[in-house]
C-alpha positions as CSV (number, residue, x, y, z in Angstrom):
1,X,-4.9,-143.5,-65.3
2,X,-3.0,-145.7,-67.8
3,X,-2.3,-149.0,-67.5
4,X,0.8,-149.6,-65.6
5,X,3.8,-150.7,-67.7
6,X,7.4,-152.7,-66.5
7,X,8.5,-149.3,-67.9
8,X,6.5,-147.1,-66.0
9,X,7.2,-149.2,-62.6
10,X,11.4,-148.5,-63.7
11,X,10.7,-145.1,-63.8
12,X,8.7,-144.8,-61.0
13,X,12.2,-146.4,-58.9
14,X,14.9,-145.2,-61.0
15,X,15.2,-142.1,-58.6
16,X,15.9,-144.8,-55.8
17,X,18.6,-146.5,-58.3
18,X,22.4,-146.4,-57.6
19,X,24.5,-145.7,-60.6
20,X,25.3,-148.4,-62.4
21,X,21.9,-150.3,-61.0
22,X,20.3,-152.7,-63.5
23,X,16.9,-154.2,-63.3
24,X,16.1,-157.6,-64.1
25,X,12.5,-158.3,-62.9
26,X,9.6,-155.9,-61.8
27,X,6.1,-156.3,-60.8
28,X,3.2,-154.6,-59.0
29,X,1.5,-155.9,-56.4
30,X,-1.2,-155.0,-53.6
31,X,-1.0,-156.1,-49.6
32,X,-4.5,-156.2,-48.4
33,X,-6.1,-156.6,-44.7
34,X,-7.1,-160.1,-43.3
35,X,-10.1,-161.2,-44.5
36,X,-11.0,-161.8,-40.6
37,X,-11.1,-158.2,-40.4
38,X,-13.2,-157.2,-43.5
39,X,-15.8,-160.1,-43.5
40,X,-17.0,-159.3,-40.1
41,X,-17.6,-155.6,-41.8
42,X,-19.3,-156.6,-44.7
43,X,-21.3,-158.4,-42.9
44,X,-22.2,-155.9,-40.3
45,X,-22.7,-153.5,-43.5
46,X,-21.1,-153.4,-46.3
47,X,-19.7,-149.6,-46.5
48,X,-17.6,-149.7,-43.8
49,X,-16.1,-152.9,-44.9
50,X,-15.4,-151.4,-48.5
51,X,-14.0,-148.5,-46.9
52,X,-11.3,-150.6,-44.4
53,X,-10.6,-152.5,-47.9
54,X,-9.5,-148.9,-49.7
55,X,-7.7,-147.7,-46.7
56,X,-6.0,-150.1,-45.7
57,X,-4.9,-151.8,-48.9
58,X,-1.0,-151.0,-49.2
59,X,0.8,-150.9,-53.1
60,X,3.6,-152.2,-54.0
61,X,6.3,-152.1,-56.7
62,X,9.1,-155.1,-56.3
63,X,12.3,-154.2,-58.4
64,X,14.7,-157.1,-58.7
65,X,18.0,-155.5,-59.8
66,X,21.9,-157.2,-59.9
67,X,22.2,-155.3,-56.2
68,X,19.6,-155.9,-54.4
69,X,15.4,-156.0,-53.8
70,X,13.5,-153.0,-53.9
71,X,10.0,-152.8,-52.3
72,X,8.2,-149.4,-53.0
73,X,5.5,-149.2,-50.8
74,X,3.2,-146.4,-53.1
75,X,0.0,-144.7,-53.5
76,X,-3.1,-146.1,-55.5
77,X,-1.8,-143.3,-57.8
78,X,2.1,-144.8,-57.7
79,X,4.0,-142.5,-56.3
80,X,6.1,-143.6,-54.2
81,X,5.3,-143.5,-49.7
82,X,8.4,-146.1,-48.9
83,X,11.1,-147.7,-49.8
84,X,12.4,-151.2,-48.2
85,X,15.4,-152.3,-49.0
86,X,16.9,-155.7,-49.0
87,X,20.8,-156.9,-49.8
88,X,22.2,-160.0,-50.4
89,X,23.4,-161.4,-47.4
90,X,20.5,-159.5,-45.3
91,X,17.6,-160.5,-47.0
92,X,14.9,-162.3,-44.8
93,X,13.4,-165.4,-45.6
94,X,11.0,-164.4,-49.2
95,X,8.8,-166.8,-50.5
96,X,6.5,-167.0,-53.7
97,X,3.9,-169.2,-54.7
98,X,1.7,-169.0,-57.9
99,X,-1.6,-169.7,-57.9
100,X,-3.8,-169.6,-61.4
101,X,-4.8,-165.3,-60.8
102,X,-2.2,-164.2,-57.9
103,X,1.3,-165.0,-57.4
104,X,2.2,-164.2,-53.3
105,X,4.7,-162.9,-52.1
106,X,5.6,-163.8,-48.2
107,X,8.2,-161.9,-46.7
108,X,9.5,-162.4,-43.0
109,X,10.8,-159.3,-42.4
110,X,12.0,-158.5,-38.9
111,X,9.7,-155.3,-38.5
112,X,6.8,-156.9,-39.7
113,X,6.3,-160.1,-42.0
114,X,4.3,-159.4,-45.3
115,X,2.5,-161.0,-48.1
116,X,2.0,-159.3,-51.4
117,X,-0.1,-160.8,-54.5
118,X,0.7,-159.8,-57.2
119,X,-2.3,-160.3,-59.8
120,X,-1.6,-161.8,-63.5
121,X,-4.1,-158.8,-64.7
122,X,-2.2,-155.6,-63.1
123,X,1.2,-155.5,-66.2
124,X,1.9,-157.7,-68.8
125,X,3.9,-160.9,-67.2
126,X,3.7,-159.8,-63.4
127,X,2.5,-163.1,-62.0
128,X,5.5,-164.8,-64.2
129,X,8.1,-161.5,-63.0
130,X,7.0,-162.1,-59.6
131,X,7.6,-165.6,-59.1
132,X,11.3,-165.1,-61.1
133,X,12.0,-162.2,-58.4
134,X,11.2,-165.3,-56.2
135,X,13.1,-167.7,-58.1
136,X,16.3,-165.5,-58.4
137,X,16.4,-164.8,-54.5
138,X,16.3,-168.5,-53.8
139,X,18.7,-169.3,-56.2
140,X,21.2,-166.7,-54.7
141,X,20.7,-167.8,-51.2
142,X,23.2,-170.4,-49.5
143,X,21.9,-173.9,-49.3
């Protein structure tokens, strides 16, 4: 599989776009199970707690566009499972933090908070994307 690309991650979400959408930021990044639950595996052997790891490590897409966010929840393969939604004006709380490999996404969504890191490694700039998707939500939101 090629590398991922901003490019490829537009076209992966321009299906989902409404006419006259415009993206400003994208990145990819990967939700992954507690630690609590995948140590205790590894430990009691380490297949089973590779295997939790790979199934129940969720992908995401973020697209930042003038409307709104766009989360596309996707395969390892990036196609698209789920889209989330989020409007100015009904956006939960989103925070991001960067760290010197991940930036992390934390989301307190109603149906389920989230965190997503998005690693500096996955597309060119994505920690940096990441934490301006960040930026520009806090900088939109009321003080």
């Amino acid at each position: 599989m090629a590398k991922l690309t901003n490019e490829m991650i537009a076209g992966a979400v321009q299906p989902f776009m409404e006419p006259g959408e415009q993206i400003i930021y994208c990145a990819y990044g990967i939700q992954q199970p507690s630690w609590g639950l995948i140590i205790p595996l590894i430990i009691f052997a380490v297949l089973p707690g590779l295997i939790t790891q790979a199934l129940l490590t969720k992908y995401f897409m973020a697209v930042l566009t003038n409307r709104r966010l766009l989360l596309v929840n996707c395969s390892s393969s990036r196609k698209p499972r789920e889209i989330l939604e989020y409007r100015p004006g009904a956006m939960p709380l989103i925070a991001v933090t960067q760290g010197p490999v991940f930036a992390a996404m934390r989301i307190a969504d109603p149906r389920g908070a989230m965190k997503i890191k998005f690693h500096r490694a996955a597309v060119a700039n994505n920690r940096e994307q990441a934490v301006a998707i960040g930026n520009a939500i806090a900088g939109a939101r009321p003080a």
